[in-house]
ROVEXKOL-149008 format. One record per residue (C-alpha): chain; x, y, z. Coordinates in Angstrom, 1 decimal. Example, Ala and Ser with C-alpha at 12.3 -4.5 7.8 and 13.67 -1.06 7.14 Angstrom:
BEGIN
{cadena=A	east=12.3	north=-4.5	up=7.8}
{cadena=A	east=13.7	north=-1.1	up=7.1}
% end
This chain:
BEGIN
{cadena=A	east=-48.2	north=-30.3	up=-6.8}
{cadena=A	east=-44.1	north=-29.8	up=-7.5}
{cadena=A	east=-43.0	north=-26.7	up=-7.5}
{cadena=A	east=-39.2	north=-25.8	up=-7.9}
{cadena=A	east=-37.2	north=-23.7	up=-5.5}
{cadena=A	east=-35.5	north=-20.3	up=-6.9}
{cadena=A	east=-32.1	north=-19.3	up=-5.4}
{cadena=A	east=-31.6	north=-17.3	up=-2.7}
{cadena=A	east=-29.9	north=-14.4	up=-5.0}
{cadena=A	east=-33.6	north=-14.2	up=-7.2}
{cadena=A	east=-35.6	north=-11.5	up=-5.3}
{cadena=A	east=-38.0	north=-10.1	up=-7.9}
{cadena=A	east=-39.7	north=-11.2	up=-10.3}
{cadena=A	east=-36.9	north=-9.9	up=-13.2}
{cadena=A	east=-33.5	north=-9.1	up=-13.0}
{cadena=A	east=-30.0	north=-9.7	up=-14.0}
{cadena=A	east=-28.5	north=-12.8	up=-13.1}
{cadena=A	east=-25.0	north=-13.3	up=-11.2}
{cadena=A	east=-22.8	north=-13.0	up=-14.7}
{cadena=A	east=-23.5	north=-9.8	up=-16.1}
{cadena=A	east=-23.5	north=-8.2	up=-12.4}
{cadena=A	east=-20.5	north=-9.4	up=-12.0}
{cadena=A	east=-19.2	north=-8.4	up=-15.1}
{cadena=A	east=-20.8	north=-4.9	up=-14.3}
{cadena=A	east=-18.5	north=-4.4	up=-11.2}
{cadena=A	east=-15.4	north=-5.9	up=-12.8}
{cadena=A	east=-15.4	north=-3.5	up=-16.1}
{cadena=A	east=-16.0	north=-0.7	up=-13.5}
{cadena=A	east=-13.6	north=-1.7	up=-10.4}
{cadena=A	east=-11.6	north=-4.0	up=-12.5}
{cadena=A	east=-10.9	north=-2.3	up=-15.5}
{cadena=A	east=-11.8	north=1.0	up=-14.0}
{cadena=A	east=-14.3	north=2.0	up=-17.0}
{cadena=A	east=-16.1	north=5.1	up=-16.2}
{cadena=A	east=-20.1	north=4.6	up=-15.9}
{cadena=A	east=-20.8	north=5.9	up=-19.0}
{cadena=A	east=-18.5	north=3.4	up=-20.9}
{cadena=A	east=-19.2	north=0.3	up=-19.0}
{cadena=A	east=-22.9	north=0.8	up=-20.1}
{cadena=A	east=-21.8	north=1.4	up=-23.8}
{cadena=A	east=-20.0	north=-1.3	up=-24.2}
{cadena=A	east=-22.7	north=-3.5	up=-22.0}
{cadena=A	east=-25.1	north=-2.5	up=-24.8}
{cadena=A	east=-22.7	north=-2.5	up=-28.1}
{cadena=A	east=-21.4	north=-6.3	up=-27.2}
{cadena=A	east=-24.4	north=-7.7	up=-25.2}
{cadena=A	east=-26.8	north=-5.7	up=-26.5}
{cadena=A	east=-28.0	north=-4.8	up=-22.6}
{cadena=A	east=-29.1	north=-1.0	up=-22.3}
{cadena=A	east=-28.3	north=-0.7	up=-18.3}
{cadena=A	east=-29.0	north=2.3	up=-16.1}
{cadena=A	east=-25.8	north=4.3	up=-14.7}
{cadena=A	east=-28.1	north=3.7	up=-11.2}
{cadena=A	east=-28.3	north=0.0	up=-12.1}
{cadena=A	east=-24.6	north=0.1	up=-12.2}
{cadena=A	east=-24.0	north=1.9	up=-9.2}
{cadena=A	east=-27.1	north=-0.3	up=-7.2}
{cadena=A	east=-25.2	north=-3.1	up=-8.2}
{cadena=A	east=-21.9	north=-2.1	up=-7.0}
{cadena=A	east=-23.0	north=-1.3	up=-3.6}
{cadena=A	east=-24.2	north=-4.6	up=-3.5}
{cadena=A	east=-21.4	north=-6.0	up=-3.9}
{cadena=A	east=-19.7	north=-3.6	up=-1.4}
{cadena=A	east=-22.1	north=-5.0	up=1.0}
{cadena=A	east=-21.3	north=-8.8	up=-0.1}
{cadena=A	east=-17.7	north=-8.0	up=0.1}
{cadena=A	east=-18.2	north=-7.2	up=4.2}
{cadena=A	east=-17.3	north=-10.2	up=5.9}
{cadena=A	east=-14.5	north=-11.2	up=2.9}
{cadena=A	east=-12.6	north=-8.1	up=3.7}
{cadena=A	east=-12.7	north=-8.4	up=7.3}
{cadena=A	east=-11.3	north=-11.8	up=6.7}
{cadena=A	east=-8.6	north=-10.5	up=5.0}
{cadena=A	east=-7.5	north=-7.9	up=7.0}
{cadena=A	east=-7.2	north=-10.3	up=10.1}
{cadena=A	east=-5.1	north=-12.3	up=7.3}
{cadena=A	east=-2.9	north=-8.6	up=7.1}
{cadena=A	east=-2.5	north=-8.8	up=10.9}
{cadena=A	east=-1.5	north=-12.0	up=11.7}
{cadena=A	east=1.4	north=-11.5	up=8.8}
{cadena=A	east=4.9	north=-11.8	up=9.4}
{cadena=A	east=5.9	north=-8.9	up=6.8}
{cadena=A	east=3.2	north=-6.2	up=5.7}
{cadena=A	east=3.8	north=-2.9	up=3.2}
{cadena=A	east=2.3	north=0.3	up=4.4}
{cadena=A	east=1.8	north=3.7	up=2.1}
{cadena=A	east=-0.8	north=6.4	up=1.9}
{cadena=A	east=-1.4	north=9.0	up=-1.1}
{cadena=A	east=-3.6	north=11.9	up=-1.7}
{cadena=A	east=-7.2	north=10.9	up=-3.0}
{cadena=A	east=-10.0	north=13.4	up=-4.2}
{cadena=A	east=-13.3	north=13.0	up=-3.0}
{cadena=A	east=-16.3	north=15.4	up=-3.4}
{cadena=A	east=-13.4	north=17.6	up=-4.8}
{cadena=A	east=-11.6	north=17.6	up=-1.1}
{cadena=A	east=-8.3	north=16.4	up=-0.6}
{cadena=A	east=-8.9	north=12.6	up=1.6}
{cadena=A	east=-5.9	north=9.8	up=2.0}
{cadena=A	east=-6.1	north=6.3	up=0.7}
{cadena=A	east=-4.3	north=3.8	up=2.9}
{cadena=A	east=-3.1	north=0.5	up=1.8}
{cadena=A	east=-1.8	north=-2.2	up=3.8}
{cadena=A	east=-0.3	north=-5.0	up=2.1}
{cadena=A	east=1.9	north=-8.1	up=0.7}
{cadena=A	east=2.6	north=-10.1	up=-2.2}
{cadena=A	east=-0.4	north=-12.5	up=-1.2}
{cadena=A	east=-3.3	north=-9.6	up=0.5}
{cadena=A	east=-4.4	north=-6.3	up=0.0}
{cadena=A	east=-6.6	north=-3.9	up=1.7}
{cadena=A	east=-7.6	north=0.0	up=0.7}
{cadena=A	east=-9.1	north=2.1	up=3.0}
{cadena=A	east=-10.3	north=6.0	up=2.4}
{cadena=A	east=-9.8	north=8.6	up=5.1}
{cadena=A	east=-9.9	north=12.1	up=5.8}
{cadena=A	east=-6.5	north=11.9	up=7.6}
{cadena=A	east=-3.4	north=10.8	up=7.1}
{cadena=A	east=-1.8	north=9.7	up=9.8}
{cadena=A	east=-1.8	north=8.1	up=13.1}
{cadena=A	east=-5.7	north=8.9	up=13.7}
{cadena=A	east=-6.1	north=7.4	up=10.4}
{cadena=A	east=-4.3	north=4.6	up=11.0}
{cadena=A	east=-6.1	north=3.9	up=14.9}
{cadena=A	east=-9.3	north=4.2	up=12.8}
{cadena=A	east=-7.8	north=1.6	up=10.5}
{cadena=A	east=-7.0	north=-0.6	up=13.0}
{cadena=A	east=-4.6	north=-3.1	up=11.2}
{cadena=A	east=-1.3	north=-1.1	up=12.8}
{cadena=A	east=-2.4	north=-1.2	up=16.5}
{cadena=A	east=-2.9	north=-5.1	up=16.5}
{cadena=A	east=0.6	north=-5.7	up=13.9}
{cadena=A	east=3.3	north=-7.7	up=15.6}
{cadena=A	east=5.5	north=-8.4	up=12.7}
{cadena=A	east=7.5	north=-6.2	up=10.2}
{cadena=A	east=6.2	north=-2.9	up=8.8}
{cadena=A	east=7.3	north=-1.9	up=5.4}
{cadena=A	east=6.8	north=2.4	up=5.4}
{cadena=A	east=8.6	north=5.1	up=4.5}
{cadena=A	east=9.7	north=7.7	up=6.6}
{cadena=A	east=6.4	north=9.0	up=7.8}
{cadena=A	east=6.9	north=9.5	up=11.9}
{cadena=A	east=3.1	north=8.2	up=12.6}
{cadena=A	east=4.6	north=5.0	up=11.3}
{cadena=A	east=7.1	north=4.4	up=14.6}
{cadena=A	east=4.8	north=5.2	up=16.6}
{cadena=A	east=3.4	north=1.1	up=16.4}
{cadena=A	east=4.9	north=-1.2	up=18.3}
{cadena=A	east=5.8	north=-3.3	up=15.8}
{cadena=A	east=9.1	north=-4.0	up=14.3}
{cadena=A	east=9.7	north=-1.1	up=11.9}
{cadena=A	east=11.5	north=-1.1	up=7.8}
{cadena=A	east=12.3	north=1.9	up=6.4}
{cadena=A	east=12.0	north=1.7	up=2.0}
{cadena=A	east=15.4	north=2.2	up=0.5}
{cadena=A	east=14.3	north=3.0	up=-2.9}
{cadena=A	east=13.2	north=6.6	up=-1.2}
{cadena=A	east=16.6	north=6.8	up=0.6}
{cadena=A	east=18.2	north=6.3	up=-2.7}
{cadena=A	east=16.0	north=8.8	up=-4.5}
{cadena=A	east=16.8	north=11.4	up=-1.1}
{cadena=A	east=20.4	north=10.8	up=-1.2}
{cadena=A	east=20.9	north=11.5	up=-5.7}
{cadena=A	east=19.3	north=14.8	up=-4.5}
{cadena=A	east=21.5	north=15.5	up=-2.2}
{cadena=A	east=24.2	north=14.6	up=-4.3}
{cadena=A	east=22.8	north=16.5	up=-7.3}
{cadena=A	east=22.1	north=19.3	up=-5.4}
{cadena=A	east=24.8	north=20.1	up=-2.2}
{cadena=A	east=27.3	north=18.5	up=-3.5}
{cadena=A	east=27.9	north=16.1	up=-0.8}
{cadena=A	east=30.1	north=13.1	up=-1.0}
{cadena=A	east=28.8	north=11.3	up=1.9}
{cadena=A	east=25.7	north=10.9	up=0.1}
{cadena=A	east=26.9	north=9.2	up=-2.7}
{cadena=A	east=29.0	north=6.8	up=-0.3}
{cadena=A	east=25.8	north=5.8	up=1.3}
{cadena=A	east=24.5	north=5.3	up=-2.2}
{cadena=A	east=27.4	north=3.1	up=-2.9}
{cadena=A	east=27.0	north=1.0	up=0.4}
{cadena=A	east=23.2	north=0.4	up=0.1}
{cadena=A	east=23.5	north=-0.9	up=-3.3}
{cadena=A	east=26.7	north=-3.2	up=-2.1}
{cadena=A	east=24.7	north=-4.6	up=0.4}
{cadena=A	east=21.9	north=-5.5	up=-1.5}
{cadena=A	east=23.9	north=-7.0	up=-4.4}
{cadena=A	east=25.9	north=-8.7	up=-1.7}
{cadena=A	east=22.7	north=-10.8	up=-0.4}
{cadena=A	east=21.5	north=-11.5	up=-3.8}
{cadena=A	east=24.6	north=-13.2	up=-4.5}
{cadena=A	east=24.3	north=-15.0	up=-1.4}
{cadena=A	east=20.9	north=-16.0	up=-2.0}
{cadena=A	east=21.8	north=-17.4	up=-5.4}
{cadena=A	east=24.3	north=-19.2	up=-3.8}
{cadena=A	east=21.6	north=-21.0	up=-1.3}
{cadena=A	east=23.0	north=-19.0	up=1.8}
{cadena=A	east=20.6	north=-18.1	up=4.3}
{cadena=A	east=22.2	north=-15.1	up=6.0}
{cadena=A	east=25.0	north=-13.0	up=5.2}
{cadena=A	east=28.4	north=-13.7	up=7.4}
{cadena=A	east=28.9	north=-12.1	up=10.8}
{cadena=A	east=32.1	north=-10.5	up=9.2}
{cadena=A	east=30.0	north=-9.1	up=6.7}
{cadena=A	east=27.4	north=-8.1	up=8.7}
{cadena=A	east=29.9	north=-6.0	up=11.7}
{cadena=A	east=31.7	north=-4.2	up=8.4}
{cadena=A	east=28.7	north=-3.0	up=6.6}
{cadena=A	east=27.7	north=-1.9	up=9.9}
{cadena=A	east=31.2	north=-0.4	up=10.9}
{cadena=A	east=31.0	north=1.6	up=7.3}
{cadena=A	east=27.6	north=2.8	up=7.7}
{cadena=A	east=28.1	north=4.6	up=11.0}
{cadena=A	east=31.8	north=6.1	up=9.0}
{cadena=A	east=29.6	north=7.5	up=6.5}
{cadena=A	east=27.0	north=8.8	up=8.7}
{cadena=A	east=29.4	north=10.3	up=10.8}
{cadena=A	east=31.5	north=12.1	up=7.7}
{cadena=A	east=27.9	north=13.2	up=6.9}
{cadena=A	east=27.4	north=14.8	up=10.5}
{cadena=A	east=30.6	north=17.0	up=10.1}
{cadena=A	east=29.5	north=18.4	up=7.4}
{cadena=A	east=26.1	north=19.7	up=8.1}
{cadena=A	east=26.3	north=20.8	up=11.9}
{cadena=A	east=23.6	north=21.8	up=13.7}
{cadena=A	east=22.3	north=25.0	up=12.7}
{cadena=A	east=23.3	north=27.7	up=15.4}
{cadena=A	east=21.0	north=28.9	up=17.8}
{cadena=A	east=20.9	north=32.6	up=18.2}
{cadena=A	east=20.5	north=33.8	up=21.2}
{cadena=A	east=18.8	north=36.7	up=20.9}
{cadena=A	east=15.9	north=35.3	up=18.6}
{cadena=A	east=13.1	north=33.8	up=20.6}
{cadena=A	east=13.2	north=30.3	up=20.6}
{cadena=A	east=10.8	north=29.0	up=18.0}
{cadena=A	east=8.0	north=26.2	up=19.1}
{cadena=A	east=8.7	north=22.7	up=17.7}
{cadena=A	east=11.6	north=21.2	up=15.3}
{cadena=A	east=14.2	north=24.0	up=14.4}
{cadena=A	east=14.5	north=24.1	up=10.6}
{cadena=A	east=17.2	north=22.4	up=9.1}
{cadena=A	east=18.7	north=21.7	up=5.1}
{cadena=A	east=17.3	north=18.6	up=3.7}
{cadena=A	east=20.9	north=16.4	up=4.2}
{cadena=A	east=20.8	north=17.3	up=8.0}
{cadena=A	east=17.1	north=15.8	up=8.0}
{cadena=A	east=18.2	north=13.1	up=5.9}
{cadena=A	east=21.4	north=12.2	up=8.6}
{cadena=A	east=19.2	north=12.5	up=11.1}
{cadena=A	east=16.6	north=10.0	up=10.1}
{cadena=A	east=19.8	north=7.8	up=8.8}
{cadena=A	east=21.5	north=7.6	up=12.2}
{cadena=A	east=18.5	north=7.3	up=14.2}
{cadena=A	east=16.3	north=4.5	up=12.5}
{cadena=A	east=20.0	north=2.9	up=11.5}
{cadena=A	east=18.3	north=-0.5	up=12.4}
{cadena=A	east=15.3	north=0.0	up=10.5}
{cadena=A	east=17.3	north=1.1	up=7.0}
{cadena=A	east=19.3	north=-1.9	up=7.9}
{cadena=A	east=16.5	north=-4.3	up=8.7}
{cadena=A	east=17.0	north=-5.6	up=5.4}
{cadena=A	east=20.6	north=-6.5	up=5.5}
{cadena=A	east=19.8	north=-8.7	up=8.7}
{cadena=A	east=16.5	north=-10.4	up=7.7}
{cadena=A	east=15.5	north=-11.7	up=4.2}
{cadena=A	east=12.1	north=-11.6	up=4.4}
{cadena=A	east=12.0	north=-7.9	up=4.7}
{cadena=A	east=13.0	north=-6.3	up=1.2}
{cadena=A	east=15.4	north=-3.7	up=0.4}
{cadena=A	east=11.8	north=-1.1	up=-0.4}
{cadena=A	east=8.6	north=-0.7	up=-0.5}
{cadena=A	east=7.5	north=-0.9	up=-3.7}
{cadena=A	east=4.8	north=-3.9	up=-2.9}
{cadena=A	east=2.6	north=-0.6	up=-1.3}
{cadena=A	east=3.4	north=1.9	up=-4.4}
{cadena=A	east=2.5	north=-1.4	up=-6.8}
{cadena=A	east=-0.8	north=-1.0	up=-5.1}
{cadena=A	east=-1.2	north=2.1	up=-5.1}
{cadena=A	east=-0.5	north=2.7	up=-9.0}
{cadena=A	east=-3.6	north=1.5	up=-10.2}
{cadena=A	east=-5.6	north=4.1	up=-8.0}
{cadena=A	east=-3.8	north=6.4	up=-8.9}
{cadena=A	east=-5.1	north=5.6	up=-12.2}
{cadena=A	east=-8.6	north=5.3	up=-11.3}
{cadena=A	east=-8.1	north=9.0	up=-9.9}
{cadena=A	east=-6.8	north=10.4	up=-13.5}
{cadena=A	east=-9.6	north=8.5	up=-15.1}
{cadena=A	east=-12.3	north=9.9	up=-13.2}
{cadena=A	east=-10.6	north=12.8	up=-11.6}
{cadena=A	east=-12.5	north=12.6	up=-8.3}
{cadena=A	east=-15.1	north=10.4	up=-6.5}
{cadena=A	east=-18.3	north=11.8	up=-6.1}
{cadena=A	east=-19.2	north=10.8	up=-2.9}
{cadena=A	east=-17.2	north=9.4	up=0.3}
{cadena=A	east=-19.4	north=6.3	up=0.4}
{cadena=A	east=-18.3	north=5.5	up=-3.8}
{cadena=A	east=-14.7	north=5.9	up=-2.4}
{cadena=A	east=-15.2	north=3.6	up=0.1}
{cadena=A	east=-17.3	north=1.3	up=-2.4}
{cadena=A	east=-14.7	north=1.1	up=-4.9}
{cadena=A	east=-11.3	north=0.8	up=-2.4}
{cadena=A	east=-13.2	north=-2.7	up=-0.6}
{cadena=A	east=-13.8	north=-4.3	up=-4.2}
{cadena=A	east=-10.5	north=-3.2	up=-5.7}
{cadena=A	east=-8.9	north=-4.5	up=-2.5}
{cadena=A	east=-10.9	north=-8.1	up=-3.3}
{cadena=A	east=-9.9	north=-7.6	up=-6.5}
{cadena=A	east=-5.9	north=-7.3	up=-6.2}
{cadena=A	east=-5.7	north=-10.0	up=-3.8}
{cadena=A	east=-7.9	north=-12.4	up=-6.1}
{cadena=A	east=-5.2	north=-11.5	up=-8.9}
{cadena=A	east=-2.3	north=-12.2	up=-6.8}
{cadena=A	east=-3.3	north=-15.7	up=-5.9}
{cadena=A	east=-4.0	north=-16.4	up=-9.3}
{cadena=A	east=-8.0	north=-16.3	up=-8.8}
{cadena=A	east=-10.1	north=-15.4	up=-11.8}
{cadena=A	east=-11.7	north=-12.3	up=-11.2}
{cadena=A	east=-15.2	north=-12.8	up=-12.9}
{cadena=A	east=-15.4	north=-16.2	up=-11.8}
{cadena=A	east=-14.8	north=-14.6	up=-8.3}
{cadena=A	east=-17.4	north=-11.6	up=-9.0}
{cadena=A	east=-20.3	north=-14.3	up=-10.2}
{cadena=A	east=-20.2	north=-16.0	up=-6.7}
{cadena=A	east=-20.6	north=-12.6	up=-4.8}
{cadena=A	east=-23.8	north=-11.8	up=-6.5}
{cadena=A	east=-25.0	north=-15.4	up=-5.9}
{cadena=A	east=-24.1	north=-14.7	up=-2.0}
{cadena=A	east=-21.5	north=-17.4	up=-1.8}
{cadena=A	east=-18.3	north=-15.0	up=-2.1}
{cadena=A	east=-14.9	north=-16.7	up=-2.3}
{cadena=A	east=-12.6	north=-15.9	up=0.7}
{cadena=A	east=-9.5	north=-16.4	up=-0.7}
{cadena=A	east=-6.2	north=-18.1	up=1.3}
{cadena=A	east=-4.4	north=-15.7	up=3.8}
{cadena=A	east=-1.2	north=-17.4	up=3.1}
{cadena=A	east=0.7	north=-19.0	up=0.2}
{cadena=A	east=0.3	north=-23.0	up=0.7}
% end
């Protein structure tokens, strides 16, 4: 005459509950455990003898929970006002494939690709739609985006000690100088509860940039064309601290960007943050197995790293996506 309702998540007649599939995913995408160990340490602590394909089901199912949650938070990425960009090499089914990650101190998003750049980032699809301030280094499929464009200092600096180490070059080291000035320069201005930096300051760190650059230019010439060699298709090849002046005097506002607006930091490290733990994942495992595990493992890690970064507890978090009420976490800090 009474009969009880089961919840939505029960399907068959046994099966694992919510906990321990969520502890499944998060000692394999959280704590990036190999197969073989999650399942030893399933059965050595809970005294569960799991399947490696019960672990992998299980994972995909949450991949598939994890749909909507990661749409939301890339429309969260696009609506940003500042957003880090980076790519690195990935291995998958022992190829060479790019993982993208797009960004900030609140959100974060992986995807996996064959390519790594503008096709990539069309497919993507956070870049196109971007109006605020892109974090990147100097990759050129970067400016081709409309959006406002931040170049990281921290690989300037690590461009410019080579140069220095290796031509010689005192204009290098003078840049080195400056960029480091002006950074200390608005820390002690924030400190001080100052919002900007003064015009004065402003017009002479600009003045002494373009000095520098210039002193630079002299220097390292153009290489000479010669005449009587065919003229070679694309960029002419030139020394690394002609390519470096190059980028320096032509994306001066984007190096600067920092300088001018506090919001935008003096590098990128948010992205390479990111980025370190897959890197990890990589050594650990060496390569993905399949495209579709890549892809798998860069939408929960993605859940993951923006769960930690608001302060979320991850289990908690990975319980409520196997009982098909995933948390969609805030876009922005309150």
């Amino acid at each position: 005459m009474n009969q009880g309702k089961l919840p939505a998540f029960v399907n068959s007649l046994v099966q694992y509950g919510p906990g321990l599939k969520g502890l499944m995913v998060y000692l394999m995408e959280g704590q990036l455990l190999p197969s073989e160990r999650a399942r030893e340490l399933l059965k050595e602590v809970i005294g569960c003898d799991i399947s490696e394909a019960t672990l992998y089901n299980t994972r995909l199912r949450c991949y598939e929970q994890l749909a909507a949650v990661e749409a939301y938070i890339k429309s969260g990425i696009q609506i940003a006002p500042v957003i880090h960009f980076d790519e690195t090499g990935m291995r998958v089914e022992s190829k060479l494939m790019w993982l993208h990650v797009a960004c900030n101190g609140w959100l974060t998003a992986y995807f996996i690709d064959p390519k790594r750049g503008q096709l990539a980032m069309d497919a993507i699809d956070i870049l196109p739609n971007f109006g605020g301030v892109s974090v990147h280094d100097g990759l050129a499929s970067y400016s081709k985006y409309d959006s406002t464009h931040a170049l990281c200092n921290a690989h300037h600096l690590r461009e410019l000690r080579f140069i220095v180490e290796r031509y010689d070059q005192d204009w290098a080291g003078d840049t080195i100088a400056l960029l480091v000035e002006i950074k200390t320069n608005i820390t002690i201005a924030q400190v001080a509860g100052e919002t900007s930096l003064t015009l004065s300051q402003l017009a002479d760190f600009e003045r002494r940039y373009q000095e520098i650059i210039e002193v630079g230019l002299i220097v390292n010439p153009p290489p000479p064309i010669d005449l009587d060699v065919p003229k070679p298709t694309g960029r002419r090849k030139q020394s690394p601290p002609k390519n470096s002046l190059d980028r320096l005097q032509l994306h001066q506002s984007a190096v600067l960007l920092f300088m001018h607006d506090w919001r935008v930091p003096f590098d990128n490290n948010q992205a390479e943050r990111d980025l370190r733990m897959m890197k990890l994942k990589q050594k650990i495992s060496g390569t993905f197995r399949s495209l579709e595990g890549a892809q798998q493992f860069c939408r929960i890690r993605g859940y993951i790293s923006t769960l930690r970064k608001q302060g979320i507890q991850v289990l908690d978090a990975l319980r409520l996506v196997f009982m098909e009420n995933p948390l969609f976490p805030s876009l922005q800090p309150e």
